[in-house]
C-alpha positions as CSV (number, residue, x, y, z in Angstrom):
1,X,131.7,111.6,108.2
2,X,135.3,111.9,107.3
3,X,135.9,114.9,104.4
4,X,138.8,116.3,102.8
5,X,139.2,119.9,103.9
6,X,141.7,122.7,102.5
7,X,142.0,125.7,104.8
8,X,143.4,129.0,102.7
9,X,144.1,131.6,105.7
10,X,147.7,133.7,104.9
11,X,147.9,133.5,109.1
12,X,149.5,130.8,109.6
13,X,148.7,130.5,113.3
14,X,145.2,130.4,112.2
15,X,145.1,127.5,109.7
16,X,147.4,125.2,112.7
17,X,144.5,126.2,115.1
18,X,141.9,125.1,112.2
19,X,143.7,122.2,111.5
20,X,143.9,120.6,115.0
21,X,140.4,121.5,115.6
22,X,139.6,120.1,112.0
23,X,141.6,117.0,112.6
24,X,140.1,115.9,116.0
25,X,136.8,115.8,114.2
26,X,138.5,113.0,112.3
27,X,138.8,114.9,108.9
28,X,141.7,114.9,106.5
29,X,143.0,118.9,106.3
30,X,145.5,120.4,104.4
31,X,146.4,124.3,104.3
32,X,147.3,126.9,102.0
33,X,148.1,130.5,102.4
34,X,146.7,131.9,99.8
35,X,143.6,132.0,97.0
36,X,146.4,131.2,93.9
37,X,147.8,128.6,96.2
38,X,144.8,126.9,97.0
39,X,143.5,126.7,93.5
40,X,146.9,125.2,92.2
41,X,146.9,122.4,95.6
42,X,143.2,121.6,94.6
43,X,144.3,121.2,90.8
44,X,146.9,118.4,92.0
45,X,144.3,116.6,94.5
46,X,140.7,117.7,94.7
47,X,139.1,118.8,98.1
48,X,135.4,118.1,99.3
49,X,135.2,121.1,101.0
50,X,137.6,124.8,101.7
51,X,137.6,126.9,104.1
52,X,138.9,130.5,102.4
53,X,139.4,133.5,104.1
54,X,138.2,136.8,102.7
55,X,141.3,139.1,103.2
56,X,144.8,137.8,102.2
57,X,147.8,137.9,100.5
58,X,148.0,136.4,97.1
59,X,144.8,136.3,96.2
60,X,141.6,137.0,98.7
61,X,138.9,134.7,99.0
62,X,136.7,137.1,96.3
63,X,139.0,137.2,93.8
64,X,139.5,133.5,93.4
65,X,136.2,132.2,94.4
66,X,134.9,132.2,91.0
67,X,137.5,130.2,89.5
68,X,137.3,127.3,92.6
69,X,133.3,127.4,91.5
70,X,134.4,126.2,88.1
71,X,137.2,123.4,89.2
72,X,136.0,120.0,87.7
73,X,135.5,118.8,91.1
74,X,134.5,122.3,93.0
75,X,134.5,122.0,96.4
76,X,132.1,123.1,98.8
77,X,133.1,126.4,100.3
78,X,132.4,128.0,103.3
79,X,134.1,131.8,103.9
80,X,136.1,133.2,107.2
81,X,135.3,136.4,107.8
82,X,135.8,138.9,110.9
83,X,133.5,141.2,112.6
84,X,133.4,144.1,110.5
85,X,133.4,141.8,106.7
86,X,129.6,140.7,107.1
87,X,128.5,142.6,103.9
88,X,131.7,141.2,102.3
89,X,130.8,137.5,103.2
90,X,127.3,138.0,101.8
91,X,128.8,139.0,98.3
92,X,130.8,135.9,98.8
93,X,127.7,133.8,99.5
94,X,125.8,135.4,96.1
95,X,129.5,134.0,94.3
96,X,128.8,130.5,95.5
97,X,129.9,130.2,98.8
98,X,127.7,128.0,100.6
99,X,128.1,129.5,104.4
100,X,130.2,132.1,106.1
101,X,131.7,131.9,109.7
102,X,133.3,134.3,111.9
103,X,136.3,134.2,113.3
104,X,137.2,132.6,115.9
105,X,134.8,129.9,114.9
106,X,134.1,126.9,117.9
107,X,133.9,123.7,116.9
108,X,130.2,123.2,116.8
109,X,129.6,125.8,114.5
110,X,131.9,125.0,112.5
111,X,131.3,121.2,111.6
112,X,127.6,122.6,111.3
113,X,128.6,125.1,108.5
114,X,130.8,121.5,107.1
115,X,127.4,119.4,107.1
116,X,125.7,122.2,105.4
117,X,127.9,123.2,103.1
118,X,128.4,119.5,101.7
119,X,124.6,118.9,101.8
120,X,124.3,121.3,99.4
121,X,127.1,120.7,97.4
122,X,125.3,117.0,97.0
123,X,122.1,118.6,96.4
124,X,124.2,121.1,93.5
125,X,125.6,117.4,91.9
126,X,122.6,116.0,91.7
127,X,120.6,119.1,90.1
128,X,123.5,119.2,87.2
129,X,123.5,115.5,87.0
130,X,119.6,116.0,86.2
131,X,120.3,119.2,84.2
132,X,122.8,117.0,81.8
133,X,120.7,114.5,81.4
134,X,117.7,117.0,80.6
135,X,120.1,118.1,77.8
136,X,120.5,115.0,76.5
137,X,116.6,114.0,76.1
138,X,116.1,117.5,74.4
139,X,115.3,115.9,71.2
140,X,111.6,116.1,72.2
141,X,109.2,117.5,75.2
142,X,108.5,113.5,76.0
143,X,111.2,113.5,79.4
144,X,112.3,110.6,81.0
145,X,115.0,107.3,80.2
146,X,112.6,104.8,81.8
147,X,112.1,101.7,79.4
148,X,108.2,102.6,79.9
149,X,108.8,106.4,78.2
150,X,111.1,105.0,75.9
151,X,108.4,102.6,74.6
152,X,105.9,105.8,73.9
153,X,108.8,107.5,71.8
154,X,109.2,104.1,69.7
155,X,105.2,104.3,69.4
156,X,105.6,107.6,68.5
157,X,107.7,107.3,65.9
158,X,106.0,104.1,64.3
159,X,102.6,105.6,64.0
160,X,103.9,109.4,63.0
161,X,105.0,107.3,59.7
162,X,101.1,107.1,58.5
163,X,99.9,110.3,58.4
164,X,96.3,109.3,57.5
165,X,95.9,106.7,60.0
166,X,93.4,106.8,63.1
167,X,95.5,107.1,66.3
168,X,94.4,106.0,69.9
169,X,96.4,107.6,72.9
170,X,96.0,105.7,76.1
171,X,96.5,106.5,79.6
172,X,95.0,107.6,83.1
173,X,94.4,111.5,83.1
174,X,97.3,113.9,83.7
175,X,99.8,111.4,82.0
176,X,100.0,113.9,79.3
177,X,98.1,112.4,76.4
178,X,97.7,115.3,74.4
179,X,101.5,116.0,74.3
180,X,102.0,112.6,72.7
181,X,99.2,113.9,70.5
182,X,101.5,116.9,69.6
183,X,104.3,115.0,68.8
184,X,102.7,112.3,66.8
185,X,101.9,115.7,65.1
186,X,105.2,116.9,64.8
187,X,106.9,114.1,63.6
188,X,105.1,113.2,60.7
189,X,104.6,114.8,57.1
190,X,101.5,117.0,58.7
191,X,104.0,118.8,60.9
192,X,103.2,122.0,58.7
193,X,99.8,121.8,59.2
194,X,97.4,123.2,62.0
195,X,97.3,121.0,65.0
196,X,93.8,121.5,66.7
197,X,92.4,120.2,70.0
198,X,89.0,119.5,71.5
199,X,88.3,118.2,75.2
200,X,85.0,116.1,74.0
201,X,84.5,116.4,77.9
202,X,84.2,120.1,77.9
203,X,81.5,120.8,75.4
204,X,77.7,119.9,76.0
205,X,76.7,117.0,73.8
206,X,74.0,119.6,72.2
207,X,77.0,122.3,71.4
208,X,79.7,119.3,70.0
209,X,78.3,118.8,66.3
210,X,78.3,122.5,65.8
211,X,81.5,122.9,67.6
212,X,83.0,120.1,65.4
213,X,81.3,120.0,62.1
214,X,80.1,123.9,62.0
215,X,76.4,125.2,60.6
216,X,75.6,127.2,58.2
217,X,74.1,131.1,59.1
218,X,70.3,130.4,60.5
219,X,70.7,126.5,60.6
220,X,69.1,127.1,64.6
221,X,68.2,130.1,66.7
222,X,71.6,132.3,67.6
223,X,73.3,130.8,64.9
224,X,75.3,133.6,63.4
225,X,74.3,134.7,60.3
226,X,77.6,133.8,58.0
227,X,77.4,130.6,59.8
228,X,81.1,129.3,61.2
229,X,83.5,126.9,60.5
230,X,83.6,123.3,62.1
231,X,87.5,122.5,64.2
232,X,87.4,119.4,61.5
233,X,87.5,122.1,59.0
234,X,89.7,124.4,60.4
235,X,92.1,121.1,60.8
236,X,92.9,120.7,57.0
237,X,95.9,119.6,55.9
238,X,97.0,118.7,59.7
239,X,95.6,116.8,63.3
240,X,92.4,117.0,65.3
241,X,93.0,116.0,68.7
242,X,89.7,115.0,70.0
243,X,90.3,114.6,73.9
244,X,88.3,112.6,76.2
245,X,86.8,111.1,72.9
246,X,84.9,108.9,75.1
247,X,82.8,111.2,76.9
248,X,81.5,111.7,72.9
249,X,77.5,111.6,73.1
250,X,76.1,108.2,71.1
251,X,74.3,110.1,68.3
252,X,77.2,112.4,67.5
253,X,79.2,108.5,67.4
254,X,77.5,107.6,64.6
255,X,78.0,111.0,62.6
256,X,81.6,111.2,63.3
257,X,82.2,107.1,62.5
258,X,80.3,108.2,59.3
259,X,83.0,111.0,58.5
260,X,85.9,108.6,59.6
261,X,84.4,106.4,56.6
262,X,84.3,108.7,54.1
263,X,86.3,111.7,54.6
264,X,83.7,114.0,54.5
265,X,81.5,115.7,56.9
266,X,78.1,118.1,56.7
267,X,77.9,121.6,58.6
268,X,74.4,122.0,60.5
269,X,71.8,123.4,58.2
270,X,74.1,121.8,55.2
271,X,73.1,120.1,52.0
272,X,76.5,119.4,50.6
273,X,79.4,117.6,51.7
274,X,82.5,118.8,52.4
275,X,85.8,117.2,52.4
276,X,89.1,118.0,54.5
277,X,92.2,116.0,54.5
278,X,92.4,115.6,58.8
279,X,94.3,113.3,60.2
280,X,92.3,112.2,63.8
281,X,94.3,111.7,66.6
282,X,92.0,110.6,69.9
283,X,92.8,110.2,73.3
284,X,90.5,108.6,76.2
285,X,91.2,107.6,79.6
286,X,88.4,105.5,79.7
287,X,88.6,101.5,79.3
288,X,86.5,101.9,75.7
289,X,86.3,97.9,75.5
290,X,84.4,97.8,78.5
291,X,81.9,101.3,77.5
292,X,81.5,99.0,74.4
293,X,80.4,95.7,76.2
294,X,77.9,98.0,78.2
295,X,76.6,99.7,75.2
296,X,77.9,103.1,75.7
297,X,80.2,103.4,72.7
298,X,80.3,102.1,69.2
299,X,81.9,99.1,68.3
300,X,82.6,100.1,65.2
301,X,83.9,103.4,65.8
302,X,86.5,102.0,68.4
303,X,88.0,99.8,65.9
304,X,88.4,102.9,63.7
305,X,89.7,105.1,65.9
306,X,92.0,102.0,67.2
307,X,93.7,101.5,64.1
308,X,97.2,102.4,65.7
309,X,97.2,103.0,69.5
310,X,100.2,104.9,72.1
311,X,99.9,103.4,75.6
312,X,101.0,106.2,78.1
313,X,102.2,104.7,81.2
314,X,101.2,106.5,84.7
315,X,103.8,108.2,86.2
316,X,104.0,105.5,89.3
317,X,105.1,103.0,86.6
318,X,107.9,104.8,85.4
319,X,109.4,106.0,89.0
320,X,112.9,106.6,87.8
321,X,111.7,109.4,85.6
322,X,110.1,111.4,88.8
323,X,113.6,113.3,89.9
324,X,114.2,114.0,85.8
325,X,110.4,115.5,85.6
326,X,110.4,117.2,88.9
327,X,114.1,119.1,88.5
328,X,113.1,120.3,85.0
329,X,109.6,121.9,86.6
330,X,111.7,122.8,89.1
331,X,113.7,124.8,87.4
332,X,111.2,126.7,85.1
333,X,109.2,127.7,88.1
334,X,112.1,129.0,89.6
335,X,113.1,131.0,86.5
336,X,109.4,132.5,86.7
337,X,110.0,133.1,90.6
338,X,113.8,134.9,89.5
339,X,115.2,132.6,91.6
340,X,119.3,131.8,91.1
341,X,120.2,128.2,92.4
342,X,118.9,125.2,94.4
343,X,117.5,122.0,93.8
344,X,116.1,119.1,96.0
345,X,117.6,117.6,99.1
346,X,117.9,114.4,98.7
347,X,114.9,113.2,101.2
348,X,112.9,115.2,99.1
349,X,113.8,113.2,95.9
350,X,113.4,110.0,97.6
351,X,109.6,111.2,98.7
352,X,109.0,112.3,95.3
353,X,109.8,109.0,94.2
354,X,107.9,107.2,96.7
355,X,104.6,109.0,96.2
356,X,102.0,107.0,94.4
357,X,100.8,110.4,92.2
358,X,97.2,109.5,91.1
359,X,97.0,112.6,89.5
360,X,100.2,111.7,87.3
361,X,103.0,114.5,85.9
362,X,99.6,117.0,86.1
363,X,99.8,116.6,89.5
364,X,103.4,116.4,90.0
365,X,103.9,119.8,88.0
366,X,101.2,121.0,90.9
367,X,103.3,119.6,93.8
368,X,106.8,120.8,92.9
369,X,104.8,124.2,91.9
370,X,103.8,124.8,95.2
371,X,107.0,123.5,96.9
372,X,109.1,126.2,94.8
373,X,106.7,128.7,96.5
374,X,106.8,127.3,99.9
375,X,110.4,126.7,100.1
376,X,111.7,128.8,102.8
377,X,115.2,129.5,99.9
378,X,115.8,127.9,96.7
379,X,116.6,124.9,98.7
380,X,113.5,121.9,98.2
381,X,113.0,120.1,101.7
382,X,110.8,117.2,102.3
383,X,108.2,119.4,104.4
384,X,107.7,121.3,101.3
385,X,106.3,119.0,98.9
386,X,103.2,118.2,101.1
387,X,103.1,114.1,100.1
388,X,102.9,113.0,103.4
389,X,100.8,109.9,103.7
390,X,101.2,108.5,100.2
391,X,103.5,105.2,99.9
392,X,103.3,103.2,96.6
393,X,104.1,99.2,97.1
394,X,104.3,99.4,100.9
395,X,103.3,96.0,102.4
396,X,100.4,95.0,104.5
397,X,102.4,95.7,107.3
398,X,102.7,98.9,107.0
399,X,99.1,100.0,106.4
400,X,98.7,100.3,110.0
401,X,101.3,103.1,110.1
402,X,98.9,105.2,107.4
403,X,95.9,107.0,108.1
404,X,93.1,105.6,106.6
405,X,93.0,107.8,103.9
406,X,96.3,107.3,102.7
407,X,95.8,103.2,102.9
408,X,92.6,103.6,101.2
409,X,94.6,104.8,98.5
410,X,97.7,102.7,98.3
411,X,94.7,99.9,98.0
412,X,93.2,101.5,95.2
413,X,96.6,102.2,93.5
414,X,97.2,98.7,93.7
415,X,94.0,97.4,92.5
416,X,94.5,100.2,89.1
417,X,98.0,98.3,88.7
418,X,96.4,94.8,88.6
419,X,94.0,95.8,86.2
420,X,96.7,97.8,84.2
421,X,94.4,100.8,84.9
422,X,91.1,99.1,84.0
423,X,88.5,101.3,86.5
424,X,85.7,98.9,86.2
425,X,88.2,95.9,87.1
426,X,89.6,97.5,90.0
427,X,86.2,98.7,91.6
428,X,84.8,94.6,90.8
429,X,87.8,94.0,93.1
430,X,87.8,96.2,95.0
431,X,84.0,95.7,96.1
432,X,83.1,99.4,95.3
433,X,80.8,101.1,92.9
434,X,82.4,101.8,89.9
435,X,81.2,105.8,90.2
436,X,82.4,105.7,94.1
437,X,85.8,105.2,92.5
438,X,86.1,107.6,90.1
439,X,84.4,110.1,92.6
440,X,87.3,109.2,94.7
441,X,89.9,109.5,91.4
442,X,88.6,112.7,90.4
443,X,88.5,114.0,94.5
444,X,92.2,113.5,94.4
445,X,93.1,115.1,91.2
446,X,90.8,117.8,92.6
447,X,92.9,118.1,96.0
448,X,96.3,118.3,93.9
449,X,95.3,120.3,91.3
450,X,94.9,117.9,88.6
């Protein structure tokens, strides 16, 4: 790999010993002797890399090092220090130098320290490149430039103009379904208004109509004697999310498609009927036309809820987005951790990409997590992100290189893709029981944190 190298020593016996040694490698090297004379050489032509001693005259390697960290094109830099300046190149290292070497430095060391120092001066490129473009998409928490998230905004947008109207959100679990909910919510003339959630899946079907309608004090043993307000109630004037809306129990169907009719609702114990302006957003990763044709949801209370609908694409379908998502969780992790710096390597983006992520951006957010935490520096390798085994779209070929867990899911991934993320398809297809694959669904989300 031939680089562009300036060498800043003020001894000029030095930089001609550097630069033979440099230029048998087979790099281009130029020299200065001094920090003011570097920075003007590298204002005329750019560098990929310096080599800046600490101590000289007009201008030391401290002193300018800051200002070569903010040239348009900053090169990599890697310090020369003697014995006795060890402390000295650490202080240079915490300015943004990416190595340090003593002198004399032989030549293996020293096109080591080159390959580092450039490796990470990639991996800094592509972190700011992400960073920028992060800037850019700040208009919203929905992240990513893929035509697939770029559809969802569009959605968003068209179904945030009816503030009354029944809203469907789409999409396997972990694609982040309740923060389109949130910004359908945001967007539209209810943005003032309370935005409340409910998992459907998290209550007991004997706990939901009290949880979402209310009761009145004594309506059944324990009640509270004041009685308590319903979440529909406590949504006026704004959004009830109802998660997992198809995990909602067949009699409670009926009540709710009753209140989606007419705008009223009855707490337990009631005898009058209450009204609240609510709009109902609802969100299901469930295929609800197929619970319909086997009897385990209403008909009629799809099409109500499915007046409008937001299809949220799994995160294997929108791969492009993966370095964008995984930088910015990156990042905030690191923040948490106090960590100054770092990025991904390169290998470790192209992994990221590659994975198949069943458990979507919730398990993304778990993998990069734990790779901040693992990483022996700020520095993400490929080691620390734990995806080994887990190829999207490799051929038939190559399933004998897997392990017969990771094939069994690259089959199953496909099959979800076929069926555009039908789970009753795929398992017809796929010859299993249609609970033995969302045991084996749920078991991954499990393993990742999902």
């Amino acid at each position: 790999m031939k680089v562009r190298i300036l060498v800043v020593d003020d001894e000029a016996p030095l930089r001609r010993a550097l630069r033979a040694l440099l230029s048998a490698m087979g790099h281009e090297v130029h020299e200065a002797d001094g920090g003011r004379a570097a920075l003007a050489a590298l204002k005329k032509a750019p560098c990929d890399l310096v080599l800046l001693d600490l101590h000289m005259e007009g201008g030391g390697g401290l002193e300018v090092l800051p200002e070569l960290r903010l040239l348009p094109e900053a090169p990599a830099v890697v310090v020369l220090t003697g014995r006795a300046d060890v402390s000295a190149a650490v202080e240079a290292m915490r300015a943004g130098a990416a190595d340090f070497l003593q002198k004399p430095a032989d030549a293996t060391m020293l096109e080591a320290a080159i390959v580092r120092a450039l490796r990470l001066r990639g991996v800094s490129r592509e972190r700011d490149r992400l960073r920028a473009d992060l800037g850019a998409l700040r208009a919203g928490p929905i992240l990513g430039s893929s035509r697939a998230i770029e559809a969802v905004r569009e959605a968003i947008v068209r179904v945030a103009a009816a503030p009354r109207t029944t809203v469907l959100v789409l999409g396997e679990s972990g694609t982040g379904k309740e923060l389109v909910a949130r910004e359908i919510h945001q967007r539209g003339a209810r943005a003032d208004g309370p935005f409340v959630a409910l998992n459907c899946a998290a209550v007991s079907p004997e706990l939901m109509e009290a949880e979402l309608f209310g009761y009145e004090g004594g309506a059944f043993t324990g009640a509270a004697a004041g009685g308590r307000e319903g979440l529909y109630g406590a949504a006026e004037g704004g959004t009830l999310f109802l998660d997992e809306v198809g995990e909602m129990a067949p009699a409670l169907q009926a009540k709710f498609l009753r209140v989606l009719q007419e705008r009223t609702y009855r707490r337990i114990g009631g005898v009058a009927d209450l009204a609240a302006d609510v709009r109902i957003v609802a969100a299901t990763n469930r295929d609800l036309e197929a619970e319909v044709a086997a009897g385990r949801f209403r008909e009629d209370l799809y099409y109500r809820l499915n007046v409008l609908s937001v299809q949220v694409p799994p995160l294997r379908a929108r791969g492009e987005d993966v370095p964008l998502l995984a930088e910015h969780l990156r990042a905030r992790f690191a923040a948490e951790l106090g960590l100054v710096g770092g990025g991904f390597e390169p290998e470790a983006l192209d992994s990221l990409r590659r994975h198949g992520w069943p458990g979507n951006v919730r398990e993304l957010k778990n993998t990069v997590e734990r790779a901040v935490l693992a990483a022996r520096d700020a520095l993400i390798r490929v080691a620390d992100l734990g995806l080994e085994g887990t190829v999207v779209g490799a051929s038939t070929g190559d399933l004998e290189h897997l392990t017969l867990e990771a094939a069994e899911r690259v089959l199953i991934l496909r099959a979800l893709e076929r069926c555009a993320g039908n789970r009753s398809q795929a398992a017809r297809e796929l010859g299993l029981n249609r609970a033995t694959l969302y045991k084996k669904l749920k078991a991954w989300q499990d393993a990742s944190g999902a």
